[in-house]
N, C-alpha and C positions, 0 to 999 in steps of 0.2 A: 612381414614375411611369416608364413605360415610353415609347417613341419605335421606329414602327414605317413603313418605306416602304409605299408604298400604291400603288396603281395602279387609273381607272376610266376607263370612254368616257363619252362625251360625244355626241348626239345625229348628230353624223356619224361615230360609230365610231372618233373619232379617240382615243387614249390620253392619260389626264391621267394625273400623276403627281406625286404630296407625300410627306406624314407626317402621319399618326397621332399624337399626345401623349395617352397612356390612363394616367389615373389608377391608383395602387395599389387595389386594393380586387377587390370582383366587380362593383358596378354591382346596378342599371341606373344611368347617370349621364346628365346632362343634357349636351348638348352644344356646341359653335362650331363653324359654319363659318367660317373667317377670310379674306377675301378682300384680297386684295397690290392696291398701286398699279400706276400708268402706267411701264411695264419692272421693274416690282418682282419681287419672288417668296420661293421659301421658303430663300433664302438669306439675306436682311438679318437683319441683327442683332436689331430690331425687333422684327421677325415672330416670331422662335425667342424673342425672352425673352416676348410676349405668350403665344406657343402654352405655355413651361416654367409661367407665374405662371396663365393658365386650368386646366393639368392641376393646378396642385399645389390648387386653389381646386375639387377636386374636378370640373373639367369633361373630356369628351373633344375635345381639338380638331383639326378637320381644317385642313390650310395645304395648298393644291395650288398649280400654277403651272398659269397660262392658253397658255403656250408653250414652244418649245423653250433659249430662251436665260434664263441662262446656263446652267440646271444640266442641259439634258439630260432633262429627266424627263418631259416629258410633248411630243406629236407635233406640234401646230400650229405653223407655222412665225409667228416674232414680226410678220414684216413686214403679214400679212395682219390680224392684231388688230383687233376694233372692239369695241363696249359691247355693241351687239346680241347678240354672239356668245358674249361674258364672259359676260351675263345668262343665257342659256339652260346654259351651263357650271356658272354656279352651281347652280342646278335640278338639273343632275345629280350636282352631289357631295350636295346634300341626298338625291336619291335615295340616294346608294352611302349616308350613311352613318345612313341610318336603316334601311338590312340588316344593323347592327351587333351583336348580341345585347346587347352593356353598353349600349346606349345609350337612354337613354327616352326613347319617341318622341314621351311628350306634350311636351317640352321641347329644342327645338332650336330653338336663335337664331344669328342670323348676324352676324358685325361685318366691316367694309370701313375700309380707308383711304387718303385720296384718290381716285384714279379708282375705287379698289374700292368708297368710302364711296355713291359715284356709282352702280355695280352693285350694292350692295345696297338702296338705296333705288330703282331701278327693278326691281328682283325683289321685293321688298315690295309695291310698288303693284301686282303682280300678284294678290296676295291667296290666297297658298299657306295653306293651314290650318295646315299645318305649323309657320310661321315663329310661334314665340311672344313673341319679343322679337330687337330692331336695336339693334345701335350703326355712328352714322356717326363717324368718328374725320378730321378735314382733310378732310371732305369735297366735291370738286370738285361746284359745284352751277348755278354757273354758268363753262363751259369756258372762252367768248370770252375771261373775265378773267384766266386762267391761263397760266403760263412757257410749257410745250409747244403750246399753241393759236398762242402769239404768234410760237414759234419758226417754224412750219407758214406764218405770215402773212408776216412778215419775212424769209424765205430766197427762194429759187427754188426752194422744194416744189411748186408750183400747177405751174410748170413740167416739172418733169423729172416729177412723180406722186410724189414720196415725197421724206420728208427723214430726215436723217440727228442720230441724238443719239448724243451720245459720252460714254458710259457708263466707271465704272472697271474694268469688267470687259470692252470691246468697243464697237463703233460699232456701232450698231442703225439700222437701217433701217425706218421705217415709214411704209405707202402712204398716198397720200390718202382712200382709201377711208376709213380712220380717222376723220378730220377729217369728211368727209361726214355717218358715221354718229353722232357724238358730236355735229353741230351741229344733230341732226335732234330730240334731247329735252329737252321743258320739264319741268328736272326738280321747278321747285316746283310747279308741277301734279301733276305725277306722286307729289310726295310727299303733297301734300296729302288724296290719297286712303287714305293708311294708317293702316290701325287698329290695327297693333302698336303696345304699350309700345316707346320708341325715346328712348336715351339719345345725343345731340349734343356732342361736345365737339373744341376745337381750339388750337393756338396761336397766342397773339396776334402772335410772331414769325416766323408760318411765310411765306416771300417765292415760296414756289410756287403756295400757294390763301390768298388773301387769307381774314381770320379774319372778315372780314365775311360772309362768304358763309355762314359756320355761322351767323349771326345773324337773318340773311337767313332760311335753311334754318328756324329753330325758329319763326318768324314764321307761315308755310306750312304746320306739322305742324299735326293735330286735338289 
């Protein structure tokens, strides 16, 4: 397995930037999109041993980041972040990486966790021909019931326009704009229209997206 920086735009020209994880072999190989949580990215620990156990499982997988923090790789500034914007992002890294030679194009699936679980089930319901299988992993399904919604609720965010999360890498900033655009989708609706094969799975300990809401979630899918 090989591990290669990447860099693509994104519909405003703006630079996203991740890694590549490509299998030994020549291909063509099936591939992941893997899309990161709420300030996540292609640092967590997580994300890299998911991307290491896809490449070795014979898959090519992409990890991009939706902004600039913390690693630097890619041009949108975090503060401005919403779901709308994520979702249209994703569409693009499916574009970059099915210009891939190894990659075959009839088999490209996406997986998301948390917020990302959240962006790949509303790029799903958009109904890419492309997408041939989802996994939602924790994924945020209903927002209101979640840690970062309530923090947005409970601070003086509504006031100043943005609140502030204090990350171990940095204090992040993000506008309300955020909160607007994430309280705007029904996402079991939205899911209920997919016809991809879609594997669900969460923990029942997780105290950031309650494990009901996957349960919720598989209630919803066809």
């Amino acid at each position: 397995m090989r591990k290669e920086k990447i860099y693509f735009k994104n519909n405003k020209n703006q630079k996203l930037g991740g890694y590549l994880y490509i299998p030994d072999g020549k291909g063509p190989f099936p591939a992941v999109v893997l899309i990161h949580g709420f300030t996540g990215g292609t640092h967590e620990i997580k994300n890299r041993f998911m991307c290491d156990k896809l490449a070795d499982e014979g898959f090519v997988t992409l990890m991009f980041d939706f902004y600039d923090k913390p690693n630097k790789l890619s041009e949108p500034k975090i503060e401005h972040t919403n779901v709308t914007q994520q979702v249209k992002d994703t569409g693009s890294a499916i574009d970059f990486i099915e210009t891939l030679p190894y990659v075959d194009k009839d088999k490209i699936g996406l997986a998301g966790h948390s917020l990302g679980g959240m962006t790949v089930i509303l790029y799903a319901a958009k109904q890419d021909p492309r997408i041939k299988a989802l996994v939602a992993q924790s994924a945020v399904t209903e927002i209101k019931k979640t840690e970062p919604i309530k923090f947005f609720e409970t601070t003086d965010a509504k006031k100043r326009g943005y609140a502030v999360f204090d990350k171990d890498w940095d204090s992040v900033k993000i506008n309300m704009s955020f909160y607007d655009d994430v309280l705007s989708y029904d996402v079991y609706k939205e899911a209920g229209t997919i016809t991809d094969p879609m594997l669900v799975f969460h923990g029942d300990k997780d105290e950031t997206v309650p494990v009901q809401q996957a349960r919720d979630l598989f209630k919803h899918l066809n």
